[in-house]
C-alpha positions in Angstrom: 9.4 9.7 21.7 8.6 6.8 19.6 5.2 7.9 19.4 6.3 11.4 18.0 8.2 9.9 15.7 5.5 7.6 14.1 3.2 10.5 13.7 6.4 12.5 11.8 6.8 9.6 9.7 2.9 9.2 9.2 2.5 13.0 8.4 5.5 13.1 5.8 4.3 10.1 3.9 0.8 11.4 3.8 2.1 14.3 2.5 4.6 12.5 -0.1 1.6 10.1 -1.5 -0.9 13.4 -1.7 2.0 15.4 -4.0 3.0 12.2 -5.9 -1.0 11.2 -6.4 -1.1 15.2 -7.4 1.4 15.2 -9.9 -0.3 12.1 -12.2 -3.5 13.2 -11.6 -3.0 17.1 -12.5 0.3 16.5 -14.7 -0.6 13.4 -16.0 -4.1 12.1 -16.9 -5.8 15.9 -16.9 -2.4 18.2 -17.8 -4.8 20.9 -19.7 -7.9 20.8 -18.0 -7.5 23.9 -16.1 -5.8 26.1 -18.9 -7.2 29.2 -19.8 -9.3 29.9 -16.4 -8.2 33.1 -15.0 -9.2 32.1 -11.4 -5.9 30.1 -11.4 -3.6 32.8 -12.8 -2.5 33.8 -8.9 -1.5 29.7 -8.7 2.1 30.9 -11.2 2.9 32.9 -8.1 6.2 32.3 -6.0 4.2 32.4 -2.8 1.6 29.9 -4.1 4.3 27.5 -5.2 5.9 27.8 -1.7 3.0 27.9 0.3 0.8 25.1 -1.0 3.4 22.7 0.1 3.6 24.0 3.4 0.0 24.4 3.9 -0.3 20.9 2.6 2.7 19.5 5.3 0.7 20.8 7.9 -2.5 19.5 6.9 -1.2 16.2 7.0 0.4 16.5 10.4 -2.8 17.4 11.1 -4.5 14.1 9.5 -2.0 11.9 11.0 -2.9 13.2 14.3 -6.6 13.2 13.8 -6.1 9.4 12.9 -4.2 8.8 16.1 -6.7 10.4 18.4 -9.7 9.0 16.7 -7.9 5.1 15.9 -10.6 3.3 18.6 -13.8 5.3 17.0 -13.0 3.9 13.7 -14.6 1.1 12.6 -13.1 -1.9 10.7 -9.2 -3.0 11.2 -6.0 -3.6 9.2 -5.5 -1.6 5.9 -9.8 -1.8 5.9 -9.3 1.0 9.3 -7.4 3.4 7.0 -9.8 3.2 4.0 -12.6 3.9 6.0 -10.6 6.9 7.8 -10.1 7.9 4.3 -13.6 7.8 3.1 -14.3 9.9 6.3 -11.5 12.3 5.2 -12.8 13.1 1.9 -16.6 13.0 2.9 -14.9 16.0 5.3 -12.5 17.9 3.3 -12.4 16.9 -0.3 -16.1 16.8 -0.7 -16.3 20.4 0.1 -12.8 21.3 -2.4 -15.1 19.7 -5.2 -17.9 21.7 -4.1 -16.3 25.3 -3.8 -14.6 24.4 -7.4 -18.0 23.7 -9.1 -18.7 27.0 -8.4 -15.4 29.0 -9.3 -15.4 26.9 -12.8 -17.8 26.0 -16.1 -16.7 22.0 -16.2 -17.5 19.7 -13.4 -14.0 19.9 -11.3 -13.4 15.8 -12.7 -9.3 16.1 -11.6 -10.3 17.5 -8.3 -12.1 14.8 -7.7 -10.3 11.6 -8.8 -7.2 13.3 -6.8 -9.3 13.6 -4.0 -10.9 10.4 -3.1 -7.6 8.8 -4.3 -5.5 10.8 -2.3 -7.7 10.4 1.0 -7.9 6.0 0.5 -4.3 5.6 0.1 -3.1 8.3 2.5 -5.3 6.7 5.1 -3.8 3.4 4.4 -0.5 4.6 5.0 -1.0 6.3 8.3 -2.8 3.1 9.1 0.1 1.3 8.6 2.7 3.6 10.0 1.0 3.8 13.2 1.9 -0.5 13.2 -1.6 -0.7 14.9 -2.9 -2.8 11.5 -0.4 -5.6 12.7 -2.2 -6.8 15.7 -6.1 -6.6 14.6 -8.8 -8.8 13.5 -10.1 -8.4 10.1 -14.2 -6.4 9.6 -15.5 -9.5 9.6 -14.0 -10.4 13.1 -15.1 -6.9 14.9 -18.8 -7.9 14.5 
């Protein structure tokens, strides 16, 4: 039970840093950057607005497990573990979201891109230090 509630907690948090890192990337430092392109019309929809947040909750249950099942075949420890499953996140899934939007758009997708790799680093910290695993590890340097 404890462990099902560690990967809850790791999944929601995941999910609450992505939205947050979301908003003052996209609201904040680029709020007009994607004004005017008609491929993002269908995003004023009700079902987009309710469904992106879902999609995205489940996507992070997802990563939270993914970190669990993977933890030993990660390398580094600590804080360092979760940077490095990050990295591995976005070299997976947020690479690919800033290739498919180079293609759907003129400018280079720069917002999709800072929230990405942002979003992946500190997500992966915090499910590496949800799952308490950081607590009772070596640093890099001690692991070789």
């Amino acid at each position: 039970m404890k462990k099902v509630l560690r990967w809850l907690l790791a999944s929601v948090l995941f999910f609450v840093v992505g939205q947050v890192i979301a908003m003052g990337v996209y609201g904040g430092l680029f709020p007009n950057y994607y004004q005017g392109y008609e491929s993002f019309r269908p995003m004023c929809s009700v079902h987009f607005r309710c469904g992106l947040p879902l999609m995205s909750l489940i996507q992070s249950m997802v990563i939270a497990l993914l970190y669990a099942v993977f933890y030993k075949g990660i390398p580094c420890a600590r804080i360092l573990k979760g940077v490095v499953f990050g990295l591995l996140l976005w070299l997976l899934t947020g690479c690919g979201i800033v290739i498919t939007y180079c293609t759907i758009i003129e400018p280079f997708p720069v917002p999709c891109l800072v929230y990405t790799i942002i979003s992946m680093i500190i997500g992966g910290m915090v499910i590496s230090a949800v799952y308490g695993k950081v607590l009772n590890e070596g640093s890099c340097a001690e692991e070789k």
